[in-house]
C-alpha positions as CSV (number, residue, x, y, z in Angstrom):
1,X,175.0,83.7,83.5
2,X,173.9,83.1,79.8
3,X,176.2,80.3,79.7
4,X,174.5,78.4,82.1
5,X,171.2,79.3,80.7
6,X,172.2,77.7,77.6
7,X,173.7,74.7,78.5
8,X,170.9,73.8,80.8
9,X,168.4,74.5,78.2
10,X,170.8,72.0,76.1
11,X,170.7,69.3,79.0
12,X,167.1,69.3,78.9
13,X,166.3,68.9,75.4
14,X,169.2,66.3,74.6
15,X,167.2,64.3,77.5
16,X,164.0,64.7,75.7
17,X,165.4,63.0,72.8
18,X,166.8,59.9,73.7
19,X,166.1,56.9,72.6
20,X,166.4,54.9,75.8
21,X,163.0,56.1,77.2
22,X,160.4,53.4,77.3
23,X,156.7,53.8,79.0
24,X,154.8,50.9,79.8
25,X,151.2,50.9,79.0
26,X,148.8,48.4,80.9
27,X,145.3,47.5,80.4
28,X,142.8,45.2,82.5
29,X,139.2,44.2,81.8
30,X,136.8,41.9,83.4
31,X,133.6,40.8,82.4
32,X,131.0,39.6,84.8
33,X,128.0,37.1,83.7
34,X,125.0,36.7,85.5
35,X,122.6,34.1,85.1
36,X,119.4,35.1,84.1
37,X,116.8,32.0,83.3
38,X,115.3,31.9,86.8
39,X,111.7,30.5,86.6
40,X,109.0,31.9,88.5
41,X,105.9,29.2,89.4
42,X,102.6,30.7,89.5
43,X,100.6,29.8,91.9
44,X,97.0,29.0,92.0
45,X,94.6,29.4,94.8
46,X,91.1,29.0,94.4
47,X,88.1,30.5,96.9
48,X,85.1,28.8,98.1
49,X,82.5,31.1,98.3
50,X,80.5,31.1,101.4
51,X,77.8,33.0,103.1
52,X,77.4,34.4,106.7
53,X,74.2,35.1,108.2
54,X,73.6,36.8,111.7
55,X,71.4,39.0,113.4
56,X,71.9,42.6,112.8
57,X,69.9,45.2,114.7
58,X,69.5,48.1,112.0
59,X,69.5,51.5,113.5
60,X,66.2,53.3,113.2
61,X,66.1,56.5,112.5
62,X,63.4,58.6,113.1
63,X,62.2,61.6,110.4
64,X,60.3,64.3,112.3
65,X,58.4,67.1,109.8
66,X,60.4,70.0,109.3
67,X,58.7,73.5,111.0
68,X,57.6,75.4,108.3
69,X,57.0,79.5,108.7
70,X,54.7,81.2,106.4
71,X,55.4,85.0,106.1
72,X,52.0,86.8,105.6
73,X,52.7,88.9,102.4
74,X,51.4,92.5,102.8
75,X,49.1,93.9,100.3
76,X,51.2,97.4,100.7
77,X,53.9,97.4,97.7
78,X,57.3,99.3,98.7
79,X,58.2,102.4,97.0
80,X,61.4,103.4,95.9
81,X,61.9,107.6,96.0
82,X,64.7,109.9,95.2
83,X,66.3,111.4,97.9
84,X,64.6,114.6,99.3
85,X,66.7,118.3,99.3
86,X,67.1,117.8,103.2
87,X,68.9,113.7,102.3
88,X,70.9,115.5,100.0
89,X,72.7,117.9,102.5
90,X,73.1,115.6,104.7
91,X,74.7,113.6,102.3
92,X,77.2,116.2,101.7
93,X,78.4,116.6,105.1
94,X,81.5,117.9,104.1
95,X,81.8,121.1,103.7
96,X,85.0,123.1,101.8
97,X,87.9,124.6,103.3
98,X,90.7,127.0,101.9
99,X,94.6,125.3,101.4
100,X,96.7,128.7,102.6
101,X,100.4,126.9,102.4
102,X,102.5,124.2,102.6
103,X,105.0,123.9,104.7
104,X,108.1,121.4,104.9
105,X,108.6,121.9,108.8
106,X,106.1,121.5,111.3
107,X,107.5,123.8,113.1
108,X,106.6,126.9,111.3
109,X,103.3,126.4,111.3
110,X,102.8,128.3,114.4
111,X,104.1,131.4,112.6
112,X,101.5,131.3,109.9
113,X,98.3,130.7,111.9
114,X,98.4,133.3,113.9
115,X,98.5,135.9,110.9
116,X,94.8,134.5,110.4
117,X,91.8,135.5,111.5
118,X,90.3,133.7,114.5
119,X,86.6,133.8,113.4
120,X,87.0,130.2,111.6
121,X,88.6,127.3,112.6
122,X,92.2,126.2,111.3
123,X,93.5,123.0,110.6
124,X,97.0,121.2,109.6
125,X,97.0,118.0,107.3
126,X,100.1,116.1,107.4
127,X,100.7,114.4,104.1
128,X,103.8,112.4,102.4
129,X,105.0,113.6,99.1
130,X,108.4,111.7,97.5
131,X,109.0,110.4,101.2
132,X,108.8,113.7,102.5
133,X,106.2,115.1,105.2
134,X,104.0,117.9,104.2
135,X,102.1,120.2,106.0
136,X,99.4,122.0,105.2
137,X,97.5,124.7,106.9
138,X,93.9,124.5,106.2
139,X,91.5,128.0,106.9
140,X,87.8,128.0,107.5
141,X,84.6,126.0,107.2
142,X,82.2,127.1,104.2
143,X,79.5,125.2,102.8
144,X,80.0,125.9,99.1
145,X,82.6,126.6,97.3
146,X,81.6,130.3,96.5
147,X,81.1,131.4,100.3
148,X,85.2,129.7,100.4
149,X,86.1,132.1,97.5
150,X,84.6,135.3,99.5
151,X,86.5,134.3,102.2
152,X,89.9,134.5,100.5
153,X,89.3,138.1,100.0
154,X,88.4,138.8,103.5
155,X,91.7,137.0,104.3
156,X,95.0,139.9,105.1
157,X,97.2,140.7,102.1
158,X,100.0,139.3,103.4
159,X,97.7,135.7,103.5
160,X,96.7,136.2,100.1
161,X,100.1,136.9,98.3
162,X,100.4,133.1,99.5
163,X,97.9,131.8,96.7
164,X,95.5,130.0,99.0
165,X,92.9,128.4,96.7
166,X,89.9,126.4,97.8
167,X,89.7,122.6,98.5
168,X,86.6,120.1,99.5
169,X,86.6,118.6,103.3
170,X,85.9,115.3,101.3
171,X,88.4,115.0,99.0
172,X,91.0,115.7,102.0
173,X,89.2,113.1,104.0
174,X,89.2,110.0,101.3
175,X,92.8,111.0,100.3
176,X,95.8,108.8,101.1
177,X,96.6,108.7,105.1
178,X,95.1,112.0,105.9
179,X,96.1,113.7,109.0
180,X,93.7,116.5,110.3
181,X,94.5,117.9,113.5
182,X,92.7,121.0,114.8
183,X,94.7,123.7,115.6
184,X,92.1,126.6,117.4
């Protein structure tokens, strides 16, 4: 098997050195001339000048006076005031609520409300955290934030080991997507 290696390795390289191989290199070219001196004639044209006249009815256009109103000015001046005590409550029509829990599954909610008391209404607030739904369980309606504080201790122990703490109505309301339903 080597043997045949070798001497076709020989073959091929003896035939690679022979003087008898010739190449033949060809080359064409053309060259193409155009002609280029073409004359261009100007031509010159001259206008007469000449004027039309005819008849033409102009349109007539009719101004009419524009209606003016005139606004009697009153002699009484208006008065800017500050906002009385009663616009300020209403103003504040929000009220503040107590944040018992949060819960991951809607349906344990049931579970929790019923441990409160009934004398105040209940809510649940859906709300997305990380992509996640969040439910919260909201306790009572108090118009300050002290009467919400008294209320926590009036809550049952068991409610208050969960760390409610007090939140406003309005910040729930102008937060991102809030969900209030009413659950009593």
């Amino acid at each position: 098997m080597k043997k045949i290696i070798t001497i076709t390795l020989t073959a091929l390289l003896a035939g690679c050195t022979s003087s008898s191989y010739t190449t033949n290199i060809t080359t064409e070219s053309s060259e193409e001339v155009y002609q280029v001196s073409q004359t261009i004639e100007q031509e010159v044209t001259t206008f007469e000048e000449t004027e039309l006249t005819a008849e033409v009815e102009k349109p007539v256009v009719k101004l009419t006076p524009e209606e003016t109103v005139m606004v009697k000015s009153s002699e009484s001046e208006i008065k800017i005031l500050p906002p009385t005590q009663k616009q300020k409550e209403m103003h504040n029509r929000y009220g503040y609520t107590l944040q018992i829990l949060a819960l991951s599954r809607k349906t344990d909610l049931s579970s929790y409300t019923g441990k409160l008391p009934s004398d105040q209404p209940v809510w649940m607030n859906r709300k997305t955290v990380n992509n996640m739904p969040w439910y919260t369980i909201l306790y009572g309606d108090f118009a300050t934030p002290a009467e919400a504080r008294k209320a926590i201790h009036r809550l049952p122990a068991e409610i208050q080991a969960y760390g409610p703490f007090v939140r406003s109505i309005n910040s729930i309301k102008s937060s991102d997507n809030p969900e209030l339903h009413k659950l009593n």
